[in-house]
ROGUTI-437607 format. One record per residue (C-alpha): residue in three letters; x, y, z. Coordinates in steps of 0.2 Angstrom, whole numbers, plus 5000, padded with zeros to 4 digits. Example, Ala and Ser with C-alpha at 12.3 -4.5 7.8 and 13.67 -1.06 7.14 Angstrom:
BEGIN
ALA506249785039 SER506849955036 
***
This chain:
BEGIN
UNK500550305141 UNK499250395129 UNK498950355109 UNK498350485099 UNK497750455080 UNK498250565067 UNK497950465052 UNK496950315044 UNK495550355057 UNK494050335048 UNK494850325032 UNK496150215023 UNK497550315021 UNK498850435029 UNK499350295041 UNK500150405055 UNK499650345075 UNK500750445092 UNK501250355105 UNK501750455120 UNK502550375136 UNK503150485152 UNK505050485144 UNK504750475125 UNK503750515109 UNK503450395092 UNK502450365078 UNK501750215072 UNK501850255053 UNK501950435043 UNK501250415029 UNK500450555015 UNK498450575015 UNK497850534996 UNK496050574991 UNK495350764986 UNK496950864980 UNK496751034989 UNK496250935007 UNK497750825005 UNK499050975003 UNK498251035018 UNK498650875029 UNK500150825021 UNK501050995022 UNK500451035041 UNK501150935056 UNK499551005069 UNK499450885081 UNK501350855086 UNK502950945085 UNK504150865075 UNK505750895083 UNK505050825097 UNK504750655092 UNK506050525096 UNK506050395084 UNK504850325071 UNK504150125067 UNK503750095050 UNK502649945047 UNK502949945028 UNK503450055012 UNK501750095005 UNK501850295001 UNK499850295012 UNK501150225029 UNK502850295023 UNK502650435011 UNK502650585021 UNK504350535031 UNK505450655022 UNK504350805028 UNK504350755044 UNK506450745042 UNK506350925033 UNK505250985049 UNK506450945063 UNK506450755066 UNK508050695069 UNK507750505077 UNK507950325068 UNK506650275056 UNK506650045061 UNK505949945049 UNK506449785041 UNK507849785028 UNK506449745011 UNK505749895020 UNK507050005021 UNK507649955002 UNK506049994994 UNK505750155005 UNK507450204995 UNK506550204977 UNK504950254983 UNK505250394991 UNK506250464979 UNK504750434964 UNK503950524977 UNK504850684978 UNK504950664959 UNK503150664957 UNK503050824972 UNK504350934962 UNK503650904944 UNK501650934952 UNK502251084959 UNK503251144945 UNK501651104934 UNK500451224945 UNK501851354948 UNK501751404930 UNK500051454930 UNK500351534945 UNK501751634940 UNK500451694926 UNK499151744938 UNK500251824947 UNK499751704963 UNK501151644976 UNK502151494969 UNK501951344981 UNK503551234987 UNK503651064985 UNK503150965002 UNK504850885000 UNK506250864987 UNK507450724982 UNK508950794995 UNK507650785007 UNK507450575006 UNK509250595006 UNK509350655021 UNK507850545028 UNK508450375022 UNK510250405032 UNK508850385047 UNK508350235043 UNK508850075052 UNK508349895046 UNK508049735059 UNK507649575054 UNK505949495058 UNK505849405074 UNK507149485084 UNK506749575100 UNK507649735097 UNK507849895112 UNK507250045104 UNK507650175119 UNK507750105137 UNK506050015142 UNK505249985123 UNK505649885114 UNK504849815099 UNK504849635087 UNK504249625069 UNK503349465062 UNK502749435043 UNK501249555042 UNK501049455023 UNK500649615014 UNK502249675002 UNK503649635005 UNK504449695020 UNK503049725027 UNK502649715048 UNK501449675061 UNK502349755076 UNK502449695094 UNK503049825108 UNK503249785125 UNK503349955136 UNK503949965155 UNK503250125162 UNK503850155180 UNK503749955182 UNK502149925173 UNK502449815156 UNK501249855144 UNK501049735127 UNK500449855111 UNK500149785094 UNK499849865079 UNK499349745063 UNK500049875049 UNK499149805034 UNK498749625034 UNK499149535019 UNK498049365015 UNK498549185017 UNK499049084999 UNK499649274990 UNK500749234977 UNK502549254982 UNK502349295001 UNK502449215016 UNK500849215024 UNK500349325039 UNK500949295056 UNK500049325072 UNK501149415086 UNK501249365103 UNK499549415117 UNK499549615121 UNK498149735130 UNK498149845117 UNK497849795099 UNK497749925085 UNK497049845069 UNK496849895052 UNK494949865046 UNK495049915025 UNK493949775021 UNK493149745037 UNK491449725031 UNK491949625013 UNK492749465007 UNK493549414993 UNK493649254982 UNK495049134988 UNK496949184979 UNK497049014972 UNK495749064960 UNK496849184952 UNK497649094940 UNK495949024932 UNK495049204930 UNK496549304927 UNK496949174912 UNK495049194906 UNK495249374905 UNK496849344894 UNK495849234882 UNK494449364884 UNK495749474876 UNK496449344862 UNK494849324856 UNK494349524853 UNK496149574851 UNK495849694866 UNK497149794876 UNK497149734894 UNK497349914904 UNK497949854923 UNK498149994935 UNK499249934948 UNK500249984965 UNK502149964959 UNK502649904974 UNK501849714978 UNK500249704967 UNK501349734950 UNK502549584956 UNK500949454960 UNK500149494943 UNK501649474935 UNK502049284944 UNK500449254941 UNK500549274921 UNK502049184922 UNK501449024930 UNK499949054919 UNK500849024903 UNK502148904910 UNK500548794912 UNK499748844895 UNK498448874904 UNK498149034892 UNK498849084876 UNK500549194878 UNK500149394873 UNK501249534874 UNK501349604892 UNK501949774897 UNK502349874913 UNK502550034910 UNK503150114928 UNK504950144932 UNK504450144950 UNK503949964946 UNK505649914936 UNK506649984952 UNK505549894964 UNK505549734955 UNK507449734957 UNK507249774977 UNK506049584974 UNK507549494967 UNK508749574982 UNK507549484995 UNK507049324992 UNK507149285012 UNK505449365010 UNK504449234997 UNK503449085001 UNK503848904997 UNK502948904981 UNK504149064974 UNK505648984982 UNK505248824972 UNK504948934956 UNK506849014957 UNK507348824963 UNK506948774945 UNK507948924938 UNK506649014933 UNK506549224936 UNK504649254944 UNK504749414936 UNK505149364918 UNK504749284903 UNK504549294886 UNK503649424881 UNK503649534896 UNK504449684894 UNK504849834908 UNK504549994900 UNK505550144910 UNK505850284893 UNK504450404891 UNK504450394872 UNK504450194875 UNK502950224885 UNK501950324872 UNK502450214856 UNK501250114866 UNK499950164858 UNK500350114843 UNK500349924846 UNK498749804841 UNK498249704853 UNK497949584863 UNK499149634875 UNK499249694893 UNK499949854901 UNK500249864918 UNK500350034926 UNK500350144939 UNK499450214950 UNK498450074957 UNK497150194962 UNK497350304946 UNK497650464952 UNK499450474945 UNK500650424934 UNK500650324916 UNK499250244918 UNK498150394916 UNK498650424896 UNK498350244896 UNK496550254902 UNK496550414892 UNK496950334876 UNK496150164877 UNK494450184888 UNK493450254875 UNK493550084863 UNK492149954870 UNK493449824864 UNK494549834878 UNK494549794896 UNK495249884911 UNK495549764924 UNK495449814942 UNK496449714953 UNK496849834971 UNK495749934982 UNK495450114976 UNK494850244992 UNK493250364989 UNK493550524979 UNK495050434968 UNK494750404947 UNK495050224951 UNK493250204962 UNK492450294948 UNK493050174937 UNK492650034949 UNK490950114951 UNK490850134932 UNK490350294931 UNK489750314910 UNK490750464910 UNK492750514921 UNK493650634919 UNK495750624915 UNK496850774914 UNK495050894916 UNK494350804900 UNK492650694900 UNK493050524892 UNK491350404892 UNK491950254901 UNK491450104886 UNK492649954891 UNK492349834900 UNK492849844918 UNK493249694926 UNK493449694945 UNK494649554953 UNK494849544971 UNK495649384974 UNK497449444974 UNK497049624985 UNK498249624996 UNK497349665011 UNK496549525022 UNK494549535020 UNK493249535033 UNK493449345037 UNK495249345039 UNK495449495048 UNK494249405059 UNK495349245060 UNK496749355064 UNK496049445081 UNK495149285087 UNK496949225090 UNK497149335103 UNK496949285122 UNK495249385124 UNK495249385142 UNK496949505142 UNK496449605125 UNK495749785134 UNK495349865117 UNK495649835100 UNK495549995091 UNK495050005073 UNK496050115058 UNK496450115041 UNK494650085034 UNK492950175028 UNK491950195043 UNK490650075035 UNK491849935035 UNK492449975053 UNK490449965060 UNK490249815051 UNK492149735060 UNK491549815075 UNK490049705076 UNK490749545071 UNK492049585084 UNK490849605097 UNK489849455091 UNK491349355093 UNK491649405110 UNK492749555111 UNK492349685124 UNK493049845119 UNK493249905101 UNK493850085097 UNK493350185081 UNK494450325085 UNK494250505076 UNK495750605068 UNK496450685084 UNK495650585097 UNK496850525113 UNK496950365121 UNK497650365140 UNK498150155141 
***
């Protein structure tokens, strides 16, 4: 059997990873490349390491557009095999995937009129609504914990990787010609104590582990500090009348804030403000939340035991209606608008960055990783001056970075994680879906720990296992 990375090597998105035995041909994830505009057109369009007509089925750890999001491409280029996920998965991927097309048809549509003036070739969109049409009849959920046959001699099981919901660590066994072979691949870890998660679940021993690695050098302050400084920031704002600007991932990160406010007022431990999310990806995928409660942890099942909505209360208003959106603008605060992208490179929350950054009064608060090359580093980096829509803005609000309720498992967890494995059968743990300064530093942890073999593979490099 041979592995060959594609994507998330050396960088934290694009999630893509081909497994070839003697008989068959899958991917670990396909997700889309995010970062510089013209080099992710290039990726995304292009399937150059692998025919897709040839692959025979597809494993999808979770719904985040960097592990799912190129999917429909891969359908409109030839692949006609199951798409297994779980079932949260499978629901989500149904509204994201079609915000996606919608945001690929519209860009496109933007640049073909200048195009059309210039007299330049108009470009296609990398895939349209009728195309997740056609990819979502591919999809087939399983439940966690059931060993499921996939084709004869693999077969795979998902456990709680803890991340959003749905999400998977997977756990394949293959028999090659007699040989069983044990592969893991952790997906994206989530953290222990999240907000309405279940924690993250270690599969069984393999030889072969691939591991995600985004903050493999970093740690972040412990989740059950979120409601104390997330409620200082709200009285932060109350006391300037300030406009909370939080860019956020629709999917998992908008939810956790949103609990997290709600338990925050229900125990006064902050005055109530007005509290906006502006993202109709968010108001669809909110609605997936409530279909799946299988999913959340004791604390949120105690919450809805109680009657109460974890995604509602007074105050909070979901925001889908352009106009609704703009009239924004117009309100005093303090409030909080909640918007996406969470790494600020599309979407609503660019007018309001636009329209609010300027004023020294106001915070932007930055609660989810944002990769290199994205407006959201800058912000994070606080560059005096960023650029939106091509026009210099000087960056005077505040910027507040908050890292305990990331979603990705930090240095030290990620650590915790591996050292649960039987190191004496682990042949190689290979590294993915991280800057290659995080990886080194994970590397040598690793190693200190007591691992033997640990792998930072390159785009394109190939594995025989």
């Amino acid at each position: 059997m041979k592995l060959t990375f594609i994507g998330a090597a050396k960088t934290v998105t694009g999630s893509m990873h081909l497994a070839e035995t003697e008989k068959y041909s899958f991917l670990l994830d396909c997700g889309l490349f995010q970062g510089k505009r013209k080099e992710a057109f290039e990726i995304n369009r292009n399937f150059d390491l692998f025919d897709p007509a040839e692959i025979d089925f597809v494993i999808l750890s979770h719904a985040h557009i960097d592990h799912a999001g190129n999917l429909p491409n891969l359908v409109k280029r030839g692949f006609k095999g199951n798409i297994y996920c779980t079932f949260a998965t499978r629901d989500l991927c149904s509204v994201m995937l079609r915000d996606s097309a919608h945001i690929q048809e519209m860009d496109v549509e933007f640049v073909n009129k200048k195009r059309k003036k210039q007299g330049k070739n108009l470009f296609e969109a990398l895939y349209t609504q009728a195309d997740v049409s056609d990819t979502m009849r591919q999809f087939v959920g399983i439940n966690y914990h059931h060993e499921v046959e996939l084709v004869p001699g693999i077969s795979c099981t998902f456990f709680d990787a803890g991340h959003i919901l749905g999400s998977a660590s997977l756990f394949l066994q293959i028999n090659e010609d007699g040989r069983l072979l044990n592969l893991g691949f952790s997906g994206d870890l989530g953290r222990p104590n999240l907000p309405i998660l279940k924690d993250p679940e270690k599969i069984p021993d393999v030889e072969y582990f691939i591991c995600e690695s985004t903050y493999g050098g970093r740690f972040h302050d412990s989740p059950t500090d979120s409601e104390k400084k997330l409620a200082e920031v709200i009285k932060k704002a109350v006391a300037r009348n300030a406009k909370i600007i939080v860019p956020a991932f629709s999917v998992g990160r908008t939810q956790e804030i949103v609990f997290t406010l709600n338990k925050i007022f229900d125990k006064g431990l902050a005055p109530v403000i007005k509290v906006y999310v502006d993202s109709p990806l968010s108001v669809n995928a909110t609605e997936v939340f409530r279909m799946h409660p299988e999913c959340f942890d004791n604390e949120t099942a105690r919450f809805i035991f109680k009657d109460k909505d974890p995604f509602g209360f007074s105050k909070l208003h979901y925001i889908s209606d352009v106009e609704d959106s703009k009239n924004l603008n117009e309100v005093r605060g303090p409030l909080m608008i909640i918007s996406s992208s969470g790494m600020c490179e599309a979407g609503r929350i660019l007018h309001h960055l636009r329209n609010n950054i300027e004023d020294p009064n106001n915070i932007v608060l930055i609660v989810g990783y944002s990769a290199r090359h994205t407006l959201g580093r800058r912000i994070v980096e606080k560059d005096p001056i960023i650029k939106i829509f091509g026009e210099e803005h000087p960056l005077n609000a505040e910027v507040i970075v908050m890292n305990s309720l990331s979603a990705h498992a930090d240095g030290n967890e990620l650590l915790d994680y591996c050292s649960k494995f039987d190191i004496s059968r682990l042949q190689n743990i290979f590294l993915v879906h991280g800057d290659e300064d995080q990886q080194e530093k994970f590397k040598n942890r690793l190693a200190e720990t007591g691992f033997n073999r640990i792998t930072i593979p390159d785009r394109g490099d190939i594995f025989e296992i």
